[in-house]
DSSP file (Angstrom, degrees, kcal/mol; ACC not computed):
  #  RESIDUE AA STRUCTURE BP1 BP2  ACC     N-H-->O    O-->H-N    N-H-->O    O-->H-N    TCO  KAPPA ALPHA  PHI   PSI    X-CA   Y-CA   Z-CA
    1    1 A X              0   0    0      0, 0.0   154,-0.2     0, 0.0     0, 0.0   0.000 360.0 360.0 360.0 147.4    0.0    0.0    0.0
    2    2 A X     >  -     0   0    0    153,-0.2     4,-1.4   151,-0.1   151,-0.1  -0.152 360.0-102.4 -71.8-179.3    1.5    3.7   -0.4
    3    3 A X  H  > S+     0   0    0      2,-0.2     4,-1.2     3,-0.1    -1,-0.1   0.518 115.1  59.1 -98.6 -10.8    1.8    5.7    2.3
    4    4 A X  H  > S+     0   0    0    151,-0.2     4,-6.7     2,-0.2     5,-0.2   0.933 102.4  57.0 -66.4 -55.8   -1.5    8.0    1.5
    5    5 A X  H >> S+     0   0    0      2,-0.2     3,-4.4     3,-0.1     4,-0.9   0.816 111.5  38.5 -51.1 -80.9   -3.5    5.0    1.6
    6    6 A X  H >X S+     0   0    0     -4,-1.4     4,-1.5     1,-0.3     3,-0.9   0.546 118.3  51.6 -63.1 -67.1   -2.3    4.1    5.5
    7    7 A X  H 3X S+     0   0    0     -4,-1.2     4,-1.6     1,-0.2    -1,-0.3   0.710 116.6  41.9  18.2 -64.4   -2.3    7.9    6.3
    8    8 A X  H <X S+     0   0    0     -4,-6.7     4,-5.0    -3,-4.4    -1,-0.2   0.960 111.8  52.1 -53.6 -47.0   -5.9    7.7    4.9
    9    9 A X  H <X S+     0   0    0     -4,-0.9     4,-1.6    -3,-0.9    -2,-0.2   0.944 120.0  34.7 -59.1 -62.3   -6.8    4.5    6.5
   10   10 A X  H  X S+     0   0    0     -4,-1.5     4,-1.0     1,-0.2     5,-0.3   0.848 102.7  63.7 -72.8 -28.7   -5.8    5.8    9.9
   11   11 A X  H  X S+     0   0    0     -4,-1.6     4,-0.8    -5,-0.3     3,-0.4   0.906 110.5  45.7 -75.7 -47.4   -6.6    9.1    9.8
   12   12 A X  H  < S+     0   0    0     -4,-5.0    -2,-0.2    -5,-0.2    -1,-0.2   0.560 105.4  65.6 -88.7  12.6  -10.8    7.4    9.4
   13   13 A X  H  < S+     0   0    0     -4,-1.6     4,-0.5    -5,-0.2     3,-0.4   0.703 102.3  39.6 -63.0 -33.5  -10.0    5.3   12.0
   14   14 A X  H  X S+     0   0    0     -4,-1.0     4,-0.6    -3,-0.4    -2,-0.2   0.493 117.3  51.9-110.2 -13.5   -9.7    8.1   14.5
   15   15 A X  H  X S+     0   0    0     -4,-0.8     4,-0.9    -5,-0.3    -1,-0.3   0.695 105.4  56.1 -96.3   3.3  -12.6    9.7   13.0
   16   16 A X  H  > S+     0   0    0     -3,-0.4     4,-1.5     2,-0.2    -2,-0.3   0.565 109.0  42.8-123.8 -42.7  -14.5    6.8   13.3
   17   17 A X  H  > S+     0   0    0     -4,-0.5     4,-1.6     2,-0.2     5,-0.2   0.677 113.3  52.7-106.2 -21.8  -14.1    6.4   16.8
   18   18 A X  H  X S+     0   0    0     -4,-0.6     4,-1.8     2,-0.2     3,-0.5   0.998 109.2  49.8 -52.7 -56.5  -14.6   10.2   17.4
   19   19 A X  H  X S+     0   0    0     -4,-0.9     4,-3.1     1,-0.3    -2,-0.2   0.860 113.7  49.6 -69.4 -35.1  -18.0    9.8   15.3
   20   20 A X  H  X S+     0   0    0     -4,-1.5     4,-2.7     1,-0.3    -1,-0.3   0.836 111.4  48.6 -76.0 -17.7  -18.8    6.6   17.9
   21   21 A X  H  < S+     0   0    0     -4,-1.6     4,-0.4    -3,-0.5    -1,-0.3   0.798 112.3  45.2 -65.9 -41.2  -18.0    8.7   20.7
   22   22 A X  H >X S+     0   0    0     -4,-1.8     4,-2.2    -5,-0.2     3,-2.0   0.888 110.8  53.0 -72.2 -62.1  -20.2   11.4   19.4
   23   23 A X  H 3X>S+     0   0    0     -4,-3.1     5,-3.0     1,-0.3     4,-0.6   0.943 109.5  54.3 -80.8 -38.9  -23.1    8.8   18.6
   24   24 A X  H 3<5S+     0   0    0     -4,-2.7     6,-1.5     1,-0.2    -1,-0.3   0.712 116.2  33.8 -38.5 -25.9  -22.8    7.4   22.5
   25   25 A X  H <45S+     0   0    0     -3,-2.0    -2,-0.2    -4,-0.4    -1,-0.2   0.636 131.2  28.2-127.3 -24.7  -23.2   10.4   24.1
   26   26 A X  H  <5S+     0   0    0     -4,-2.2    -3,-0.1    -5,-0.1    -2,-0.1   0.871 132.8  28.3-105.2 -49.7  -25.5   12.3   21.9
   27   27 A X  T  <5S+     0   0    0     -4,-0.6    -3,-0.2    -5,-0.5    -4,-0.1   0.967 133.2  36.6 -61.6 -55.4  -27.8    9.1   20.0
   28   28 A X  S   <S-     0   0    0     -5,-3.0    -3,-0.2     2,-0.1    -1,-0.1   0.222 105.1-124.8-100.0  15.6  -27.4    6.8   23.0
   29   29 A X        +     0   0    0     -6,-0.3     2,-0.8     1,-0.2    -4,-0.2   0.633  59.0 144.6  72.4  17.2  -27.5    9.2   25.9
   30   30 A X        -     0   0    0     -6,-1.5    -1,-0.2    -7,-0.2     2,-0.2  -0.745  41.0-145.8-109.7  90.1  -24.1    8.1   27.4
   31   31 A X        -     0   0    0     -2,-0.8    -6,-0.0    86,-0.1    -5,-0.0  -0.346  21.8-116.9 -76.1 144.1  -22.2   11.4   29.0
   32   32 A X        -     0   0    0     -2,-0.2     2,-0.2   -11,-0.1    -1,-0.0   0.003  21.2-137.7 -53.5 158.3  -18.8   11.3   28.6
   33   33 A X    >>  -     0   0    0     87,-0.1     4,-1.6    84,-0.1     3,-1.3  -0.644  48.4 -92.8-102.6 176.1  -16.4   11.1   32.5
   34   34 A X  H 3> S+     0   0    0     84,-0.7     4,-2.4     1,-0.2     5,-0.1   0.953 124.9  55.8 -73.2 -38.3  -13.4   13.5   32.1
   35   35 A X  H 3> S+     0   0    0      2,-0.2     4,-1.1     1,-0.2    -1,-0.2   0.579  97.7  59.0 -69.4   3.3  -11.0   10.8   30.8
   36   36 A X  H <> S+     0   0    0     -3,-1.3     4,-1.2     2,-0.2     3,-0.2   0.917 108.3  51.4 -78.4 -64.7  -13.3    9.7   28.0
   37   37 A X  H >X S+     0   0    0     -4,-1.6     3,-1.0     1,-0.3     4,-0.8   0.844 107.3  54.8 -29.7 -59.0  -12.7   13.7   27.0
   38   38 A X  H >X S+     0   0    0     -4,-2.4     4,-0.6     1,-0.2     3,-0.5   0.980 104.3  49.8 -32.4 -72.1   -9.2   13.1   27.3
   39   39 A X  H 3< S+     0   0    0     -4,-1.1    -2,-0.2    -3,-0.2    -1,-0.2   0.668 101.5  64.6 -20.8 -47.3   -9.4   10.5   25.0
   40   40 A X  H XX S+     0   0    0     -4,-1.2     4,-2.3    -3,-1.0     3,-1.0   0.903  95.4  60.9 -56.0 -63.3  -11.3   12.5   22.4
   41   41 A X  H <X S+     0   0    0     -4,-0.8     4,-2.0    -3,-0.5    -1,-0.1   0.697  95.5  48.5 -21.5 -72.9   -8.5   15.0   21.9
   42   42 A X  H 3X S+     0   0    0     -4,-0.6     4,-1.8     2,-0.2    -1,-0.3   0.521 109.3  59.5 -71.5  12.0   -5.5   13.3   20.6
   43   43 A X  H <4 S+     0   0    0     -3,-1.0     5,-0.4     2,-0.2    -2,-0.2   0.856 112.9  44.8 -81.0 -61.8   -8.0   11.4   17.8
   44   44 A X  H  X S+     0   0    0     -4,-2.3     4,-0.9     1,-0.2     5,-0.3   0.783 107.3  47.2 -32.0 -82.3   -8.7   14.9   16.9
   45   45 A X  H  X S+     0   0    0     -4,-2.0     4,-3.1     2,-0.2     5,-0.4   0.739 113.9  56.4 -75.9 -53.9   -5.4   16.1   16.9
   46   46 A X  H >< S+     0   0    0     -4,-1.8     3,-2.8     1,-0.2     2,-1.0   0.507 109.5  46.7 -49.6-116.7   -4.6   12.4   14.5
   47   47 A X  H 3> S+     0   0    0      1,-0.4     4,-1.0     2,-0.2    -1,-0.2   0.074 110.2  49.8-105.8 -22.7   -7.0   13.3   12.0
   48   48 A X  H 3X>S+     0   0    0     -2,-1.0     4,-2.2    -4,-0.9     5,-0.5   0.798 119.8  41.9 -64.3 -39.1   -5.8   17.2   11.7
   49   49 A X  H <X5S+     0   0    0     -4,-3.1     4,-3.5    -3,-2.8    -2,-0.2   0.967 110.2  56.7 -79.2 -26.1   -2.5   15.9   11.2
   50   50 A X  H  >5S+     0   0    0     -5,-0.4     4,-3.6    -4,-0.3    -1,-0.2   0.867 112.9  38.6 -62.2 -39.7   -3.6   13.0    9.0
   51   51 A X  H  X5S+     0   0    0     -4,-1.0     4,-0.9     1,-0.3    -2,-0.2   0.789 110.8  59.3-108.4 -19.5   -5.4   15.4    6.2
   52   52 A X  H  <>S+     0   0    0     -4,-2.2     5,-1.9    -5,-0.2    -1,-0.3   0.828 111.3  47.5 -60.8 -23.5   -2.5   18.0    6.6
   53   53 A X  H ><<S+     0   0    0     -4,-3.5     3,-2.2    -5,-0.5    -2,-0.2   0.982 110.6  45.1 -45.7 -63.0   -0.5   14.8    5.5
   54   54 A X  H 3<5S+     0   0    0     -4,-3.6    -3,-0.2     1,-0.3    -2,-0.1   0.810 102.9  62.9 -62.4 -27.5   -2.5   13.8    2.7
   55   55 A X  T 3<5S-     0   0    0     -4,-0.9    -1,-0.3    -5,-0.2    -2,-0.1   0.321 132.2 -84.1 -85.9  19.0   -2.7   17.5    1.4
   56   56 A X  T < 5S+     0   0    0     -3,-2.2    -2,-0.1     1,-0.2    -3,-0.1   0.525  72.8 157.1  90.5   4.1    1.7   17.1    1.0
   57   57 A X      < -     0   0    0     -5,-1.9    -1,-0.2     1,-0.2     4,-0.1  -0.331  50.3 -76.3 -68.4 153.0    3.1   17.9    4.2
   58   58 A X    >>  -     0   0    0      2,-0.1     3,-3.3     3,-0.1     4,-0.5   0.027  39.2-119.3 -73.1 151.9    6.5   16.6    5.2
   59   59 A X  T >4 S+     0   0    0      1,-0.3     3,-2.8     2,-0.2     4,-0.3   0.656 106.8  59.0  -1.2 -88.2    7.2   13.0    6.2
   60   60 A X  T >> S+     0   0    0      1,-0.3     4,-1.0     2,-0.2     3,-0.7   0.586  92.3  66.9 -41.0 -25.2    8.4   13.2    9.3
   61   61 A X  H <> S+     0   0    0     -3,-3.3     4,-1.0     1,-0.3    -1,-0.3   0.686  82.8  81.3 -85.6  -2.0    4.8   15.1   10.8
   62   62 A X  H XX S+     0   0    0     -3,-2.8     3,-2.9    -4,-0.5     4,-1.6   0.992  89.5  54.6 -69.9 -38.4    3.4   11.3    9.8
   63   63 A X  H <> S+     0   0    0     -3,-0.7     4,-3.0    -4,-0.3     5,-0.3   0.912  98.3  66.2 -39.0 -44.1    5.2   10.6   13.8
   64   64 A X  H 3X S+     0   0    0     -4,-1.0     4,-1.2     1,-0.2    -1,-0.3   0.809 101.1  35.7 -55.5 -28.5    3.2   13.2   14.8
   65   65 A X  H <X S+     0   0    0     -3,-2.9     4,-1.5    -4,-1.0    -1,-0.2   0.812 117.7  57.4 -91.0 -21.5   -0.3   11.3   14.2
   66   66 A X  H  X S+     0   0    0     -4,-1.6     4,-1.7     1,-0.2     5,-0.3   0.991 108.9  49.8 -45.1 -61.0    1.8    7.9   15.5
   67   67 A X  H  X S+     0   0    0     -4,-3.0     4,-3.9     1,-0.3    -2,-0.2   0.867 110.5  46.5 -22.1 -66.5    2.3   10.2   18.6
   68   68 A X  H  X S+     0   0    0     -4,-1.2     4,-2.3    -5,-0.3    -1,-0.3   0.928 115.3  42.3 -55.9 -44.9   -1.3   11.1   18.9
   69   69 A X  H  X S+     0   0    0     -4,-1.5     4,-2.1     1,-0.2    -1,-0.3   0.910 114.9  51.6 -78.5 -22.5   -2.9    7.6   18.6
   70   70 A X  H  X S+     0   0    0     -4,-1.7     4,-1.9     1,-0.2    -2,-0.2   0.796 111.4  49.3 -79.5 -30.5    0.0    6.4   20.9
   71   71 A X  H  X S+     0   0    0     -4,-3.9     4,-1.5    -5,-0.3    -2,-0.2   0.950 118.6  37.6 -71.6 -38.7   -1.2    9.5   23.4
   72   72 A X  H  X S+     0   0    0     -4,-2.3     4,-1.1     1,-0.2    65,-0.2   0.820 113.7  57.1 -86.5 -27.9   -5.2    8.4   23.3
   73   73 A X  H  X S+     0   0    0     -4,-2.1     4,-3.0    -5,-0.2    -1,-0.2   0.873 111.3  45.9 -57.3 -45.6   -4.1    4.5   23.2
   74   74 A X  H  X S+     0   0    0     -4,-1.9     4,-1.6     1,-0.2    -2,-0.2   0.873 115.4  42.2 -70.3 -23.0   -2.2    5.3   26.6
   75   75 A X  H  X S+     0   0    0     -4,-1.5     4,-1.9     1,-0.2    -1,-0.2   0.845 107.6  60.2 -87.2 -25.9   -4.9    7.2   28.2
   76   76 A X  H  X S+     0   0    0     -4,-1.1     4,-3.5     2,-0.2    -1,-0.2   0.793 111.2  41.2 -60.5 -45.9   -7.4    4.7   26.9
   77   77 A X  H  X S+     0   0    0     -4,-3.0     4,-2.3     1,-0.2     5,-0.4   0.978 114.0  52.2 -77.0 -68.6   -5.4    1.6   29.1
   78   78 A X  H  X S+     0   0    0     -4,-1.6     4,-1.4     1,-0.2    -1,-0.2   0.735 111.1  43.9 -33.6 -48.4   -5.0    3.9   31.8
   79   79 A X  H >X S+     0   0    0     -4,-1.9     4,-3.5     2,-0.2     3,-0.7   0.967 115.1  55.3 -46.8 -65.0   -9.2    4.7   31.7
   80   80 A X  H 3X S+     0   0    0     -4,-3.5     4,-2.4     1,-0.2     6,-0.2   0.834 107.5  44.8 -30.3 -44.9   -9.5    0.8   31.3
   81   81 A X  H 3<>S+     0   0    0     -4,-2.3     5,-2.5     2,-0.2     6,-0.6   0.827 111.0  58.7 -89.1 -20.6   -7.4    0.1   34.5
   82   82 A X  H X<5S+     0   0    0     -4,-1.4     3,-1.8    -3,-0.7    -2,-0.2   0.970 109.6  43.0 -38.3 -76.1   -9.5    2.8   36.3
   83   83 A X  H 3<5S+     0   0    0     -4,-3.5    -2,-0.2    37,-0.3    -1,-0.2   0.844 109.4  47.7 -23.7 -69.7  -12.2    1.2   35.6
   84   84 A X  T 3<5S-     0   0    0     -4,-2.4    -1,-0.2    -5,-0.1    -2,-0.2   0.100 116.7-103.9 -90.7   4.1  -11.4   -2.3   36.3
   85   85 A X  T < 5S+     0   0    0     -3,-1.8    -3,-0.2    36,-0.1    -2,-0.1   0.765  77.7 137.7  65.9   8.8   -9.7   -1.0   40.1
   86   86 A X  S   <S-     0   0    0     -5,-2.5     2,-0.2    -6,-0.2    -4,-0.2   0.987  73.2 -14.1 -36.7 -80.2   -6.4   -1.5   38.9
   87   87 A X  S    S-     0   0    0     -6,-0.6     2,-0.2    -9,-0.2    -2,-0.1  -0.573  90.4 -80.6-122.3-174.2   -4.9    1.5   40.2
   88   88 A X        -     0   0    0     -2,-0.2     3,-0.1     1,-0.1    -6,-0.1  -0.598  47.7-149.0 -96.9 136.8   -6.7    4.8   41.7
   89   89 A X        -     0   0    0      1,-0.4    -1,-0.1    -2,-0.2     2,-0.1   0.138  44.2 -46.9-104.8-125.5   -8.0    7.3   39.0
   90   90 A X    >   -     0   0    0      1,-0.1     3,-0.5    -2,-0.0     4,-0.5  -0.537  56.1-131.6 -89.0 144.8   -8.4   11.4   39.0
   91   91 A X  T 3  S+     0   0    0      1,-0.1    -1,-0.1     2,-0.1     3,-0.1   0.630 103.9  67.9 -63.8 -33.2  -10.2   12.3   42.7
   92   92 A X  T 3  S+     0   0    0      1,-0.2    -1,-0.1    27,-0.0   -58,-0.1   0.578 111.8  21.8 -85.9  11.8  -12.5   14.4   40.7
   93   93 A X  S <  S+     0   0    0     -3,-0.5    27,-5.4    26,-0.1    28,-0.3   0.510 110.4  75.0-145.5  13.6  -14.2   11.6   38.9
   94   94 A X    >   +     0   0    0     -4,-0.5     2,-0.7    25,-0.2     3,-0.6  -0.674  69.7  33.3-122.5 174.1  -13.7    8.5   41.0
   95   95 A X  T 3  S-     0   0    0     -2,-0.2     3,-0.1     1,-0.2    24,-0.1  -0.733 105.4 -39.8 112.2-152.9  -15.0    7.1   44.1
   96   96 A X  T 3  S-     0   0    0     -2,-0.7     2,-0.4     1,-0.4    -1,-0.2   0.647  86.0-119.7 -99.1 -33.8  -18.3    7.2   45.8
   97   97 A X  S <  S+     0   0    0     -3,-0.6    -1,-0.4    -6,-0.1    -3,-0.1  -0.879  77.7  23.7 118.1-143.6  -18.5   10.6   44.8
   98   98 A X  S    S-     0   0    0     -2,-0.4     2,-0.8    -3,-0.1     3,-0.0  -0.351  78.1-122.8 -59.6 126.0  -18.9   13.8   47.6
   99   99 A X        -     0   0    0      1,-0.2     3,-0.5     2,-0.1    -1,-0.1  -0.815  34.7-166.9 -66.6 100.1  -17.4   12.5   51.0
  100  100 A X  S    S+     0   0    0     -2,-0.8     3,-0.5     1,-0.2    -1,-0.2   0.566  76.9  50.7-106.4 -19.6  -20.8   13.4   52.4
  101  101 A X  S    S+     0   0    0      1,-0.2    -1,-0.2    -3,-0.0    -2,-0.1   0.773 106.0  57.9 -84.1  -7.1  -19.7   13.2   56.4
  102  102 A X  S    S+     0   0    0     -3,-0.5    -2,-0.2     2,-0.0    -1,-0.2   0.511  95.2  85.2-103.9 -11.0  -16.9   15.4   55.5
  103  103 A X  S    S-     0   0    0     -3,-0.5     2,-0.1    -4,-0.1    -3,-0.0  -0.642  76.4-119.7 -86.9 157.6  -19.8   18.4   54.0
  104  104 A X        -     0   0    0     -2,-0.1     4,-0.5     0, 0.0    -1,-0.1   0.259  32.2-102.8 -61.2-161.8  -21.5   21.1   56.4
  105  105 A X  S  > S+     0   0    0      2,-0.2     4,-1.1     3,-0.1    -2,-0.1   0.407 125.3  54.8-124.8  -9.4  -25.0   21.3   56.8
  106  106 A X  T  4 S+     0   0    0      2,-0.2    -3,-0.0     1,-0.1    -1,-0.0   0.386 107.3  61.8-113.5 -17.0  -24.9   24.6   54.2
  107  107 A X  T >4 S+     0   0    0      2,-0.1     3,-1.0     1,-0.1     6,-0.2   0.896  96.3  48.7 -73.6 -32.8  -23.2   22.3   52.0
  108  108 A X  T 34 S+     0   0    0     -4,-0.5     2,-0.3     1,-0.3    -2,-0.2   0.924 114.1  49.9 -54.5 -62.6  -25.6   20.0   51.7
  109  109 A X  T 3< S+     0   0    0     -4,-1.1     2,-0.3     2,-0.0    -1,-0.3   0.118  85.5 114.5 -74.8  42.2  -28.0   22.7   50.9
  110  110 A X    <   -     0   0    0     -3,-1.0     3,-0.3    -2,-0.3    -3,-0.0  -0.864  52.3-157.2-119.8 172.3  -26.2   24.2   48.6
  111  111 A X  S    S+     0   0    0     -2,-0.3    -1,-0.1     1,-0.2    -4,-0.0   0.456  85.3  72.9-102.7  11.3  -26.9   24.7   44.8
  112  112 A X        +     0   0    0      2,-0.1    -1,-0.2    -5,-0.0     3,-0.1   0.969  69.9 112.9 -73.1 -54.1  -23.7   25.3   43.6
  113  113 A X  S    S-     0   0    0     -3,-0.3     2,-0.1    -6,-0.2    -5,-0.0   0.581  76.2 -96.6-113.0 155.5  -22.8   21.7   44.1
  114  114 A X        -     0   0    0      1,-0.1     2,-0.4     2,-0.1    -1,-0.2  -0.456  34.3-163.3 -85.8 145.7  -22.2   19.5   40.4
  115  115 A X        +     0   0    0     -3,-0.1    -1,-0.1     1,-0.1     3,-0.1  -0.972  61.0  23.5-122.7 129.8  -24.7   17.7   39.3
  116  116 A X        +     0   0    0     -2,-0.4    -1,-0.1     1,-0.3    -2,-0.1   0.596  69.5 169.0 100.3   2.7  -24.3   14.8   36.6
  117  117 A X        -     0   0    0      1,-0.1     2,-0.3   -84,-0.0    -1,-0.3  -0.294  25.9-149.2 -38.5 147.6  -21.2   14.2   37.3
  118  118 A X        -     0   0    0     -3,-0.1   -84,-0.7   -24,-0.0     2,-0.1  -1.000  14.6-135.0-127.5 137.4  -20.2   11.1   35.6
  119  119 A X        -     0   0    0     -2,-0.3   -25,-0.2   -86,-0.1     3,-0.2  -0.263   2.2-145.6 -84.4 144.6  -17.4    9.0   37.5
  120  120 A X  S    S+     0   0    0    -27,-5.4   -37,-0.3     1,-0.2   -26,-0.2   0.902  90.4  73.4 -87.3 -18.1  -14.7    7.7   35.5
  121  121 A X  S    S+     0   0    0    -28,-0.3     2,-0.4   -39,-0.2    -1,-0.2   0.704  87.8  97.4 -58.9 -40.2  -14.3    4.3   37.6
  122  122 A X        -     0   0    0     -3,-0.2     2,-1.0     1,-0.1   -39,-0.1  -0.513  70.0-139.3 -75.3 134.4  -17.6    3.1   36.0
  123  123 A X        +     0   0    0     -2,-0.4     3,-0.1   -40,-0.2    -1,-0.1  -0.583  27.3 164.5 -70.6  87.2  -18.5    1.1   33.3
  124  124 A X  S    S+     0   0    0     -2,-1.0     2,-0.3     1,-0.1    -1,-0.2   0.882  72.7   9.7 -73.2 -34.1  -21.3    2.6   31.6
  125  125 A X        +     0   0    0    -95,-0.0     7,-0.8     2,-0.0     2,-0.3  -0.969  63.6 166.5-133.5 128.7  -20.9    0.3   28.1
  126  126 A X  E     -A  131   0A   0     -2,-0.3     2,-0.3     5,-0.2     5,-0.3  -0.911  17.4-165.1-146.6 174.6  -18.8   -2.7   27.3
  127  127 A X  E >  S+A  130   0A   0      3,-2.1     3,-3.9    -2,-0.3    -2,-0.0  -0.915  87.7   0.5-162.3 126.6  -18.6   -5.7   24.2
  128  128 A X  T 3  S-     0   0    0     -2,-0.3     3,-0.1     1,-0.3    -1,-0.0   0.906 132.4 -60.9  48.8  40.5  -16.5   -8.8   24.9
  129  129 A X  T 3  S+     0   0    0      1,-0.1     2,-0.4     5,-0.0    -1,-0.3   0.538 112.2 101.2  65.3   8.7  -15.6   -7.5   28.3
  130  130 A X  E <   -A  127   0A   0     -3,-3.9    -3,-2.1     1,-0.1    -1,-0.1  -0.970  63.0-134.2-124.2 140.5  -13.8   -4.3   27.5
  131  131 A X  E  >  -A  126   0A   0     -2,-0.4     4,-2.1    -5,-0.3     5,-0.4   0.406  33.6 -80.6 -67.0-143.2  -15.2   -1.6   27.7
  132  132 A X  H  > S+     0   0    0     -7,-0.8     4,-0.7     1,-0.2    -6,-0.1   0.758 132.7  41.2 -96.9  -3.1  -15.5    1.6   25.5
  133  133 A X  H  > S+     0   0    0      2,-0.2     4,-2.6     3,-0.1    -1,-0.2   0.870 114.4  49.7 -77.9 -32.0  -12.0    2.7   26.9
  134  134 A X  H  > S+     0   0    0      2,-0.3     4,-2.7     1,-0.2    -2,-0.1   0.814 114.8  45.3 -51.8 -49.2  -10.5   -0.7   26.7
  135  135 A X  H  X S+     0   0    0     -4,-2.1     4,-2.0     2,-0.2     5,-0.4   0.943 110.6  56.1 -79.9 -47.9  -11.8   -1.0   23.0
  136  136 A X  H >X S+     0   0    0     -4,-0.7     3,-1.5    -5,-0.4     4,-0.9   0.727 106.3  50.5 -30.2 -94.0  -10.5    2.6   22.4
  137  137 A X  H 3X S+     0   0    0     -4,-2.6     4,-1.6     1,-0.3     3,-0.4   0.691 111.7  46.9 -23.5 -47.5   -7.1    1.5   23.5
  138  138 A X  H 3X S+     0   0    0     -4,-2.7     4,-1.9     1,-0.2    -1,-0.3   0.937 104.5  55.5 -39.2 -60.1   -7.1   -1.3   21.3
  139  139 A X  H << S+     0   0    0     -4,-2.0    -2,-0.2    -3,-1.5    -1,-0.2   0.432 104.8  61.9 -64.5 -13.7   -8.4    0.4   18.2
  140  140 A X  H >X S+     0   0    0     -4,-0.9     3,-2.0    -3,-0.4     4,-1.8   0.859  94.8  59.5 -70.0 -59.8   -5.3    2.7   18.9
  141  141 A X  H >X S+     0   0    0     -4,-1.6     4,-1.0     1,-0.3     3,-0.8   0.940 108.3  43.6 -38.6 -57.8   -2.7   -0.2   18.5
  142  142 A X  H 3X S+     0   0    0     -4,-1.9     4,-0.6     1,-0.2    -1,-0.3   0.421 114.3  47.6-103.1  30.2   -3.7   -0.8   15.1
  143  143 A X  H <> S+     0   0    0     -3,-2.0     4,-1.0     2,-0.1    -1,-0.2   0.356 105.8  58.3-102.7   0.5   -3.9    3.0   14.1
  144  144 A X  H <X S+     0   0    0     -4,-1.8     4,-1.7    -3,-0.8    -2,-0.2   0.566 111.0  48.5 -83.0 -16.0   -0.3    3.3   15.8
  145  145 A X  H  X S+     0   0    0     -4,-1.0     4,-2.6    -5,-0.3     5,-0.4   0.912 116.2  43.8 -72.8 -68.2    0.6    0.2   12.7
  146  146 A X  H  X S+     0   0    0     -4,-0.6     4,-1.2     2,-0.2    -2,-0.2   0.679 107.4  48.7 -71.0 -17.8   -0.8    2.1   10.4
  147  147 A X  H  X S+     0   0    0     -4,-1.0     4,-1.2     2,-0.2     3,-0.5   0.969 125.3  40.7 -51.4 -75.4    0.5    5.5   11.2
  148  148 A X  H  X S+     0   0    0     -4,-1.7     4,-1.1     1,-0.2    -2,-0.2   0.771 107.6  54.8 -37.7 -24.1    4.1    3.3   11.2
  149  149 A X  H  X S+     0   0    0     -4,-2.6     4,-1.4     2,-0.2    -1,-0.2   0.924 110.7  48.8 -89.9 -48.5    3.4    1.3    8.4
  150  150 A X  H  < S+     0   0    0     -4,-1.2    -2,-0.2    -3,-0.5    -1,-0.2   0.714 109.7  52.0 -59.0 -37.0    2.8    5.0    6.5
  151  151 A X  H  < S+     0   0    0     -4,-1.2    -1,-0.2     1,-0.2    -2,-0.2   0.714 113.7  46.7 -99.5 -37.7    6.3    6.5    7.9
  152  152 A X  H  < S+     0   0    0     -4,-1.1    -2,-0.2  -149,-0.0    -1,-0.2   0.707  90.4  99.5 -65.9 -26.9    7.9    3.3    6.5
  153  153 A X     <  -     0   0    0     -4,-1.4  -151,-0.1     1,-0.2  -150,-0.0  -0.283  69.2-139.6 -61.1 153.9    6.3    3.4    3.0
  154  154 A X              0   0    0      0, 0.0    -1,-0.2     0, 0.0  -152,-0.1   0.736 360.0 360.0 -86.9 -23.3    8.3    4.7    0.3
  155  155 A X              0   0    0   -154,-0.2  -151,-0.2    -3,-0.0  -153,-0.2   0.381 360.0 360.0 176.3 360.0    5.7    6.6   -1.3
């Protein structure tokens, strides 16, 4: 394959999992936690870099989009292991939620306080036992091939 095609190929991989991200939260009513938002980013960031490839930019920025899938892949395992009690994730999206003996009694009432938080330790969706970070992280690995496979091509 040239190196446009795996450029192409990867670059609607990462839009592809943007679009499903997009179709979870908006079609299927599933709000993102803040490390799914994480996640989101470097996909972006692959698919800017992807179609400034394809439009003749130099070689070398094809690392860049490796970079990116390699950033959203890590964040993705890291989300995964969150999840799954590996290790401890962000204090602001894991837990039980508000330490409730630790509030005042004008904390309780008050209305500033967030509502809808969504915790990042849960598993709102998963398919074969991984969830939708798990599969994310996967789906990273083989758009980090094809981002390599692109940097290798001769043309």
């Amino acid at each position: 394959m040239s190196r446009n095609t795996y450029v192409l190929l990867a670059t609607l991989g990462s839009a592809a999992l943007l679009l499903g991200a997009f179709a979870f939260q908006h079609l299927g009513g599933l709000a993102p936690c803040k490390l799914c938002l994480w996640q989101r980013w470097p996909h972006a960031a692959a698919i800017i870099i992807g179609i400034i490839v394809l439009f003749g930019a130099p070689r070398a920025l094809i690392w860049f989009g490796a970079l990116a899938v390699t950033a959203t892949g890590a964040i993705g395992v890291y989300h995964a292991g969150v999840e799954w009690k590996f290790w401890p994730g962000p204090t602001s999206c894991t837990g039980g939620g508000l330490d409730l003996g630790a509030l005042s009694g004008s904390d309780l009432l008050s209305m500033d306080a967030p509502s809808g938080l969504v915790m990042c330790d849960e598993i709102v969706w998963q398919m074969f036992g991984l969830s939708m970070a798990g599969w994310n992280a996967v789906i990273s690995v083989v758009l980090l091939g094809l981002w390599v496979a692109a940097a290798r091509a001769r043309r």
